[in-house]
Steps between C-alpha positions, in 0.01 A plus 500: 500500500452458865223375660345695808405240742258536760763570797630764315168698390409455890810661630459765261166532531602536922781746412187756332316443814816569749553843332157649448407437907862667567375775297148507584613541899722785427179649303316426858730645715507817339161514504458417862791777596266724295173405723695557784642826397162629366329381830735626759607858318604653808739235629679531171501849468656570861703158469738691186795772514413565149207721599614778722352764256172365480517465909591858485233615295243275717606675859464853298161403392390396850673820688301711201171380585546494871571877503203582273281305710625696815470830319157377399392388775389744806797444714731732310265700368477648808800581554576663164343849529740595834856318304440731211446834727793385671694434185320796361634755823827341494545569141345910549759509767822389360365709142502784706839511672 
């Protein structure tokens, strides 16, 4: 049987130590990429190639409530009553010929 001298216990004892911090900073960096990507969602979202759909769906969503704001709102309102009896004269017209 073998004795386990001091020396030995210590080195192994240093080995444990040398491999739980190497895996205990590779638990912190993926934590701290995960702060950074939860606190800066935009930069990641636009930073990616992987996302065109959802940036597709985002610009639809904006030009959607832009126009029913500006249908909405006064402005166009406006202007709505004389496009349809245009539209409306256009359409008697070419019906008729």
């Amino acid at each position: 049987m073998k004795t386990i001298t001091e020396a030995q216990l210590l080195k192994e004892h240093i080995i444990h130590l040398q491999l739980k911090q190497a895996i205990e900073l590779r638990q912190l960096k993926s934590q701290v990429h995960g702060a950074m990507e939860h606190l800066n969602p935009l930069a990641s979202f636009f930073g990616r190639n992987d996302t065109s759909e959802i940036k597709t769906d985002l610009v639809g969503t904006a030009v959607n409530i832009t126009s029913q704001f500006l249908f909405k709102n006064n402005l166009l309102s406006r202007f709505q009553q004389p496009i349809k009896r245009i539209l409306g004269n256009w359409l008697q017209n070419f019906l008729n010929k």
